[in-house]
One Martini backbone bead per residue (centre of mass of N, CA, C, O) as a GRO file, in nm:
protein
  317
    1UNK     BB    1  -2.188  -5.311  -0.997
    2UNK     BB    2  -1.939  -5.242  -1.090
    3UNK     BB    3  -1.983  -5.006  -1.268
    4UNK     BB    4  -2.095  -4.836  -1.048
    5UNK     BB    5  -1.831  -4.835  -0.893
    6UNK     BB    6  -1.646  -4.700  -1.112
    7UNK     BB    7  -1.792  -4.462  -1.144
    8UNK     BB    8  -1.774  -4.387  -0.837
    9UNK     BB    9  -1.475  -4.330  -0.840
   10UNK     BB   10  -1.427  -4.134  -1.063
   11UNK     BB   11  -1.595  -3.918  -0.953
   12UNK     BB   12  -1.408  -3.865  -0.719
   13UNK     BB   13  -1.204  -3.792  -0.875
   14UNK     BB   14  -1.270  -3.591  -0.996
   15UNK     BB   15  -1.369  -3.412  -0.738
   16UNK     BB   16  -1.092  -3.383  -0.633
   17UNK     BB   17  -0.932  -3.262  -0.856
   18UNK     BB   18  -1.108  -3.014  -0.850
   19UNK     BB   19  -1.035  -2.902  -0.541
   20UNK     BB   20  -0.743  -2.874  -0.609
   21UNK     BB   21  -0.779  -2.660  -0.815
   22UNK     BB   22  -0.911  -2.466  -0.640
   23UNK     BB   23  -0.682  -2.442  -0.426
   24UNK     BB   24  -0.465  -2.340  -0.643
   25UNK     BB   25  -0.682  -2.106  -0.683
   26UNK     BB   26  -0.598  -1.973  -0.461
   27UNK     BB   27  -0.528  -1.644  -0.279
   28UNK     BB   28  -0.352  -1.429  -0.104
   29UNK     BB   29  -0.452  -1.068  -0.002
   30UNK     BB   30  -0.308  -0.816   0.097
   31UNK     BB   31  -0.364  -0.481   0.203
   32UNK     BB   32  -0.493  -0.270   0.475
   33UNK     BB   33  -0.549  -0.072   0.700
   34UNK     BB   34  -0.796   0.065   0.868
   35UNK     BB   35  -0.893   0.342   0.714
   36UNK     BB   36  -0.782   0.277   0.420
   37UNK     BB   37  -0.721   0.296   0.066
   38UNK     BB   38  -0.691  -0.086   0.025
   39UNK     BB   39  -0.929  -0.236   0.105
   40UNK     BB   40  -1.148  -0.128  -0.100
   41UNK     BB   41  -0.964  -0.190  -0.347
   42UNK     BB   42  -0.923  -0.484  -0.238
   43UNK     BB   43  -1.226  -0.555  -0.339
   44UNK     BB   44  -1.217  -0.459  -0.609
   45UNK     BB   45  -0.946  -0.682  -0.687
   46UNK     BB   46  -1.133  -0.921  -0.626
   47UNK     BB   47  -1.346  -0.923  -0.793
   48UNK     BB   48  -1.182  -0.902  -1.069
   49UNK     BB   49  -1.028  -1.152  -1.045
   50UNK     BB   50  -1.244  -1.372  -1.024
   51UNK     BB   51  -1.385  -1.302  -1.269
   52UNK     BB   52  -1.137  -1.318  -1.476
   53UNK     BB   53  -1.045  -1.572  -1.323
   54UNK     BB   54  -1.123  -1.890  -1.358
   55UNK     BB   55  -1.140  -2.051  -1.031
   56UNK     BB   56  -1.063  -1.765  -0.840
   57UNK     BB   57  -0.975  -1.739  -0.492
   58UNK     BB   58  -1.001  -1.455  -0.274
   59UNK     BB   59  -0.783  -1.331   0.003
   60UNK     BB   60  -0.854  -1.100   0.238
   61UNK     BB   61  -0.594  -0.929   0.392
   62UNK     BB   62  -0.459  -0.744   0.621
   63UNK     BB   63  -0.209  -0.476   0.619
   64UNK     BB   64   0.125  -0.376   0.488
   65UNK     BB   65   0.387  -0.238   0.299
   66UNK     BB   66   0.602  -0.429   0.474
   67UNK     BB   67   0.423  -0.685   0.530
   68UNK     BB   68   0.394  -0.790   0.276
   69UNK     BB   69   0.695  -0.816   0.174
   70UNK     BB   70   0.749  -1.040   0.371
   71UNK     BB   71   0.464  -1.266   0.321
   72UNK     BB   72   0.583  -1.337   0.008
   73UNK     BB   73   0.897  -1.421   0.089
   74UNK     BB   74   0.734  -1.624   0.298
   75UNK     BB   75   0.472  -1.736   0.183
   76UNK     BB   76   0.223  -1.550   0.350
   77UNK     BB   77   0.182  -1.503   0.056
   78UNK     BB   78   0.090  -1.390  -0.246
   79UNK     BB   79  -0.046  -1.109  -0.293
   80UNK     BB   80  -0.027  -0.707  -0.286
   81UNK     BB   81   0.042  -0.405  -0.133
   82UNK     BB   82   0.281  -0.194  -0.210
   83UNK     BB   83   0.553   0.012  -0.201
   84UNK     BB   84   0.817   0.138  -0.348
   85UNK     BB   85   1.041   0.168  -0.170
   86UNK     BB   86   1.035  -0.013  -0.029
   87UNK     BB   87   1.055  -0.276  -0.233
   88UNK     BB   88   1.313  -0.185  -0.352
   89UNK     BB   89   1.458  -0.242  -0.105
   90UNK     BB   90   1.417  -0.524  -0.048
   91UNK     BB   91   1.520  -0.645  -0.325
   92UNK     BB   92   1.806  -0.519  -0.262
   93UNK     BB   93   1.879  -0.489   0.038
   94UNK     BB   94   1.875  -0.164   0.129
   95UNK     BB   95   1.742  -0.143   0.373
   96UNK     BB   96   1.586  -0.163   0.671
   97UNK     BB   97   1.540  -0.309   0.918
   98UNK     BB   98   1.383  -0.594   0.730
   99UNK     BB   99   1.512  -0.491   0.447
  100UNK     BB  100   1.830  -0.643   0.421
  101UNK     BB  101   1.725  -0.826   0.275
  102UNK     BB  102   1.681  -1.020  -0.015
  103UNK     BB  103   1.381  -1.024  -0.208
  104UNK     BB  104   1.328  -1.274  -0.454
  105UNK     BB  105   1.015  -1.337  -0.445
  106UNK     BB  106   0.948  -1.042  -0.555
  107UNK     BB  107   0.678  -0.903  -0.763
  108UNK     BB  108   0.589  -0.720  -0.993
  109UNK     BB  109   0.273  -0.600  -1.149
  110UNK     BB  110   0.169  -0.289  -1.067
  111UNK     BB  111   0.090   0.040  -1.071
  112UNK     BB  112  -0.140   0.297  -0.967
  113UNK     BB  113  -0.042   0.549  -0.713
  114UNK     BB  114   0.000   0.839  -0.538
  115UNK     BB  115   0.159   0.899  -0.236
  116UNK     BB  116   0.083   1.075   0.090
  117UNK     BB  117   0.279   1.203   0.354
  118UNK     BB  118   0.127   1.296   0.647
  119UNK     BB  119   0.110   1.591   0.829
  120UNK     BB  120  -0.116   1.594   1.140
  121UNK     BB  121  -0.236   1.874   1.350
  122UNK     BB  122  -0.317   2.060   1.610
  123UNK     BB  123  -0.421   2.408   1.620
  124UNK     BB  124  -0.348   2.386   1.935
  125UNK     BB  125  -0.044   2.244   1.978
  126UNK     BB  126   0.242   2.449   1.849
  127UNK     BB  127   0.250   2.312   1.563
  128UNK     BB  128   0.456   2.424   1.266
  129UNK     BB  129   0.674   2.255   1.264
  130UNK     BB  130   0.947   1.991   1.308
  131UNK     BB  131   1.087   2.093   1.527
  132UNK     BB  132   0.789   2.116   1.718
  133UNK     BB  133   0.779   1.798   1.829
  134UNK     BB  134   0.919   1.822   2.041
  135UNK     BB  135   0.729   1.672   2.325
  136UNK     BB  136   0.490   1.492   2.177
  137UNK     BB  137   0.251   1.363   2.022
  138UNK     BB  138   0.292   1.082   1.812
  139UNK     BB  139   0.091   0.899   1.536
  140UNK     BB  140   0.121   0.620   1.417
  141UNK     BB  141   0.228   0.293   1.261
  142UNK     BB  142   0.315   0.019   1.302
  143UNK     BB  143   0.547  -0.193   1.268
  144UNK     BB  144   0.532  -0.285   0.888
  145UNK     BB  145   0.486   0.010   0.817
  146UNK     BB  146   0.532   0.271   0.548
  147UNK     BB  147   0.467   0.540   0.728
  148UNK     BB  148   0.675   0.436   1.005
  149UNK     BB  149   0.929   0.430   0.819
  150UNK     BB  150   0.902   0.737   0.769
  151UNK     BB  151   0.870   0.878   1.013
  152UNK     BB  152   1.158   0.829   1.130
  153UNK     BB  153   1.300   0.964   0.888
  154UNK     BB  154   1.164   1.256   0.929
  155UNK     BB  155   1.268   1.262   1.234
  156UNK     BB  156   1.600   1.242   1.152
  157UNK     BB  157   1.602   1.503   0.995
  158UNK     BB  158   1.489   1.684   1.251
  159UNK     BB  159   1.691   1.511   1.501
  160UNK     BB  160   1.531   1.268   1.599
  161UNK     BB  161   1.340   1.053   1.809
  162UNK     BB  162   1.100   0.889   1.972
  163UNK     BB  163   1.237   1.012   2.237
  164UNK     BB  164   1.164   1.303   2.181
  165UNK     BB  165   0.866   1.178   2.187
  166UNK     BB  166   0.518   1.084   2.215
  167UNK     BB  167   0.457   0.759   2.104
  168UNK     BB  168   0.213   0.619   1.911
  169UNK     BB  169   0.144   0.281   1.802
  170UNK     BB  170  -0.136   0.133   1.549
  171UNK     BB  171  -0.344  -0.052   1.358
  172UNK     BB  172  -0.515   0.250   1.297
  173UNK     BB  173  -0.621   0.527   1.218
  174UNK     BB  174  -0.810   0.551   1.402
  175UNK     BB  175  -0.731   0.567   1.685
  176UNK     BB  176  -0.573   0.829   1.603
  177UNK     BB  177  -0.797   0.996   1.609
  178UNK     BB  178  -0.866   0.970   1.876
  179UNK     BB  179  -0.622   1.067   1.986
  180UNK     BB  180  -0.665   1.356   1.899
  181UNK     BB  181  -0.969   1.432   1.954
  182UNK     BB  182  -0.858   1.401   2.320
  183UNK     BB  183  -0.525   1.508   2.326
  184UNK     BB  184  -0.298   1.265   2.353
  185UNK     BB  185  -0.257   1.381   2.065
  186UNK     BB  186  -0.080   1.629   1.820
  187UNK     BB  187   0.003   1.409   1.582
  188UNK     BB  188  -0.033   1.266   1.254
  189UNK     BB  189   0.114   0.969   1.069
  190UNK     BB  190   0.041   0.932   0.694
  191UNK     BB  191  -0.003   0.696   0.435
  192UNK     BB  192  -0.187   0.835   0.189
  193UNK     BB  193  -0.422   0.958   0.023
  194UNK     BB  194  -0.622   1.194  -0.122
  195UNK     BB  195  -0.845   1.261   0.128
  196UNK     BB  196  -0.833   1.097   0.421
  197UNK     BB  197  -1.069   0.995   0.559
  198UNK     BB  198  -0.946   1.026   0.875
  199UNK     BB  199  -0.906   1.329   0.845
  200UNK     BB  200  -1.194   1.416   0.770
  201UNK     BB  201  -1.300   1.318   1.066
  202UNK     BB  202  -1.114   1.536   1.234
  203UNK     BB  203  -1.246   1.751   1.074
  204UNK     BB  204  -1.479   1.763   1.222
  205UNK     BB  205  -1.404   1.786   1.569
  206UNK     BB  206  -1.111   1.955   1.489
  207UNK     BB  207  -0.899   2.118   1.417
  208UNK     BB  208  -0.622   2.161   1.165
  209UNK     BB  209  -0.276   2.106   1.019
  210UNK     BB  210  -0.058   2.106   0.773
  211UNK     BB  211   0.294   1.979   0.738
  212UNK     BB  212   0.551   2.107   0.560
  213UNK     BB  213   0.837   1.923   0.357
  214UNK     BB  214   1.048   2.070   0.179
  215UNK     BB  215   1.315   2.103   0.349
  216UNK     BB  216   1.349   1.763   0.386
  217UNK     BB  217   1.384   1.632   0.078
  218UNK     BB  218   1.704   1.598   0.021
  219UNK     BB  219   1.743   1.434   0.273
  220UNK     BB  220   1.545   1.183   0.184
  221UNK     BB  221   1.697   1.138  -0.065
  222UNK     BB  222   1.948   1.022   0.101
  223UNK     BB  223   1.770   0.772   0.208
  224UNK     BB  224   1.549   0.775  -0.051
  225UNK     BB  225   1.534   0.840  -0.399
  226UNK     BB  226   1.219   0.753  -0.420
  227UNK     BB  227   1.163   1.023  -0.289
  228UNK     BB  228   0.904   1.271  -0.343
  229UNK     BB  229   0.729   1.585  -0.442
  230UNK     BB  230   0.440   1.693  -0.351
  231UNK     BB  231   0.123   1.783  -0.382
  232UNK     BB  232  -0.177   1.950  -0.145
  233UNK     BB  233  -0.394   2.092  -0.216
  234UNK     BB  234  -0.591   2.338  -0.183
  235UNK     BB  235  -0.910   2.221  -0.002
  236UNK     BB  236  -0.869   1.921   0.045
  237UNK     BB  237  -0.948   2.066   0.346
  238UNK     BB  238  -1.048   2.204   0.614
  239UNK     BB  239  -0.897   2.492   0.619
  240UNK     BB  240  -0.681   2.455   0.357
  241UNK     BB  241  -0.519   2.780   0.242
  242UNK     BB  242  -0.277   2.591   0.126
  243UNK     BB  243  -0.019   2.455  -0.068
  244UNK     BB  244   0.130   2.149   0.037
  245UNK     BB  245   0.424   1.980   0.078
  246UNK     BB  246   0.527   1.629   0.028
  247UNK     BB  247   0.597   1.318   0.074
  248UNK     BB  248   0.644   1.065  -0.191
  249UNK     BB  249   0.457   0.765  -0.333
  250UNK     BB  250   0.397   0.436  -0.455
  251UNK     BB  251   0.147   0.251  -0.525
  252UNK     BB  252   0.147  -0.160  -0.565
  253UNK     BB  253   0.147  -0.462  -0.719
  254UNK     BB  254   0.220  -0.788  -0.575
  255UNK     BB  255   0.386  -1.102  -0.636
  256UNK     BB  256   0.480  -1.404  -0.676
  257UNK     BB  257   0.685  -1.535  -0.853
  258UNK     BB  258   0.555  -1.855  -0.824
  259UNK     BB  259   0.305  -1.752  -0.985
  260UNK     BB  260   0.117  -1.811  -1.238
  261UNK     BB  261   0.147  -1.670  -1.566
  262UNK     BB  262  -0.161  -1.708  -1.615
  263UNK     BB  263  -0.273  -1.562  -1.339
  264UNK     BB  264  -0.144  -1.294  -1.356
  265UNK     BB  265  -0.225  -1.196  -1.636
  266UNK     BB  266  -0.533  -1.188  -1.562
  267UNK     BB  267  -0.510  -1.027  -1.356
  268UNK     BB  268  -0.353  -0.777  -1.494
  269UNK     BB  269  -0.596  -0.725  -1.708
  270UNK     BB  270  -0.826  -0.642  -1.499
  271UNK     BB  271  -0.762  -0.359  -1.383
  272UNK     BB  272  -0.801  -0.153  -1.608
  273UNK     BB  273  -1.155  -0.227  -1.594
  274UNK     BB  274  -1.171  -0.123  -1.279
  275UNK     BB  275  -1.103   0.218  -1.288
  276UNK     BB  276  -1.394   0.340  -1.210
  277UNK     BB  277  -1.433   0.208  -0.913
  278UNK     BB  278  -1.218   0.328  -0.810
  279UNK     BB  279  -1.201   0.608  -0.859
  280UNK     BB  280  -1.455   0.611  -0.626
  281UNK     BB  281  -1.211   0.567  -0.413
  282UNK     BB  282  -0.963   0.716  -0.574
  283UNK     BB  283  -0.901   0.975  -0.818
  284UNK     BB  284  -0.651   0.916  -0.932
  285UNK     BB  285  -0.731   0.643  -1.115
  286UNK     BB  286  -0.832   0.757  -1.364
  287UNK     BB  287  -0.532   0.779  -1.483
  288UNK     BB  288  -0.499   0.532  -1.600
  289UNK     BB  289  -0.232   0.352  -1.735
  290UNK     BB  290  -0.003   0.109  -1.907
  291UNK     BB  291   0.240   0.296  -1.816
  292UNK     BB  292   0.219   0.348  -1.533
  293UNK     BB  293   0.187   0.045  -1.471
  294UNK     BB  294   0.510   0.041  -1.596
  295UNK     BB  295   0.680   0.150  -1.430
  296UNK     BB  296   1.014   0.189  -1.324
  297UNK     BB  297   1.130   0.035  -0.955
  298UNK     BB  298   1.345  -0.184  -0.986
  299UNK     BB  299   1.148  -0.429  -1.028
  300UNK     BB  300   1.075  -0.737  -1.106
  301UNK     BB  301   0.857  -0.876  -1.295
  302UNK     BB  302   0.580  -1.064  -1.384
  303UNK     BB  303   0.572  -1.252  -1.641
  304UNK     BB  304   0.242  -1.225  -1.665
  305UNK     BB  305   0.302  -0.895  -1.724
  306UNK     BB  306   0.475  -0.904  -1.939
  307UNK     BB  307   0.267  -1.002  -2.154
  308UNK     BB  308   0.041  -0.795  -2.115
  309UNK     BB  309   0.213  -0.519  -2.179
  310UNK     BB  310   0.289  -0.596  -2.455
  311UNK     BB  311  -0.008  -0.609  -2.552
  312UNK     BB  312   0.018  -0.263  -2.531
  313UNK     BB  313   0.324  -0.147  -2.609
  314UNK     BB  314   0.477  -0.239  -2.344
  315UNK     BB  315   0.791  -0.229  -2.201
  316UNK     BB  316   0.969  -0.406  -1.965
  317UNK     BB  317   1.158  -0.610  -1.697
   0.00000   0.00000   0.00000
């Protein structure tokens, strides 16, 4: 009988510890808005994960490129995507509010792929260029996203404020295309892949066309030097028939400083194992290779990505 009890006491504590350990290695991973390509690729370096690290559970959560980083630095979250301007901001405090502060807690882990600010109006809306843009409909993403505090920016180098504009701010991609597709907006800004699925679903239902911002590089880069000139090759989208250029930046995956160096390692390990698979949610992922995902952006690698970096022949930070 005693035995038995000690047994069972035994069993017991052992199936607590097991819990314990399963609950240390669960982690939220925040992703990006609906209808961008954040989820899917998030859905994709879930099961990565998952698979690669042995016990580990991931919690996938909507975000966004700034409420990323400001979730990890407050403990609201372990993993996310984030764009290197903002992050590179906030790590060293010299963005905008929320961004002033600096940002000790958030380590880089890898670098993935380039995105492109696009500006995307309807055809018969009278807007040719950014000065056009004045008394329309403008539809961004809500305060939070890198998207929104991009379109901020644009604004600004083109003498504007959203009191210029008639702005509306969503927290999905859809939303906008809605606004767009019944004329209550006649402009939308986002950051994100080309070709944008959700500019895809607009161009099935109205003329579109996107506004070049090559005028506007240099005032931007004095904004942040981290914004660079990308261009959206002609035939992107439908009826887009020349090569438009415009402010781009990349994503990044970022997690917790304080995340286990051995847990992180095998995360880090797992992203380019899974690279065809992404490629297949977005064609830039093709490219990758672990000297990309080792770009230096200014912010500090998280020690288990440096293990994994060394073992590829890559020096980083």
């Amino acid at each position: 009988m005693v035995k038995r009890t000690m047994l069972g006491a035994a069993v017991t504590a052992a199936a607590l510890a097991l819990a314990g350990a399963v609950g240390a290695a669960e982690v939220r991973f925040m992703t990006g808005p609906q209808a961008g390509f954040w989820v899917p690729l998030g859905g994709q370096l879930k099961d990565a994960w998952e698979k690669g690290v042995p016990g580990l559970n991931v919690q996938a959560l909507p975000g966004a490129g700034i409420a990323n980083v400001r979730a990890i630095q407050e403990g609201k979250a372990d993993v996310g995507f984030a764009n290197t301007i903002s992050t590179a901001d906030a790590v060293a405090g010299t963005g905008e509010a929320p961004l002033d502060k600096k940002h000790d807690k958030v380590c880089n882990v890898a670098t993935l792929y380039p995105q492109y600010f696009q500006l995307v109006v309807n055809a018969d809306a009278g807007i040719n260029t950014l000065k056009d843009l004045k008394g329309k409909g403008f539809a961004t993403q809500v305060k939070g996203n890198t998207g929104e505090l991009i379109a901020r920016h644009v604004l600004r180098v083109s003498g504007y404020t959203y009191n210029d504009v008639k702005a509306s701010f969503t927290n999905s991609y859809t939303d906008s295309v809605e606004q767009m597709k019944d004329n209550r907006m006649h402009a939308f800004a986002l950051g994100t892949g080309i070709p944008a699925s959700s500019l895809m679903d607009l161009a099935s239902a109205r003329d579109m066309k996107l506004i070049d911002m090559a005028e506007i590089y240099e005032p931007m880069r004095k904004i942040n030097p981290a914004y660079k000139l990308v261009t959206i090759p002609k035939g992107t989208y439908p009826k887009q028939d020349k090569d438009v250029q415009v402010i781009g930046y990349y994503t990044h995956v970022i997690a917790a400083c304080s995340l286990p160096e051995d847990t992180v390692y095998k995360m880090t390990a797992a992203i380019l194992p899974r690279k065809d698979q992404m490629a297949a949610i977005y064609k830039e992922l093709d490219k990758l290779t672990p000297q990309i995902m080792a770009q230096d952006i200014g912010v500090p690698f998280h020690a288990g990505a440096v293990k994994w970096f060394k073992e590829q022949g890559v020096t980083v930070n």
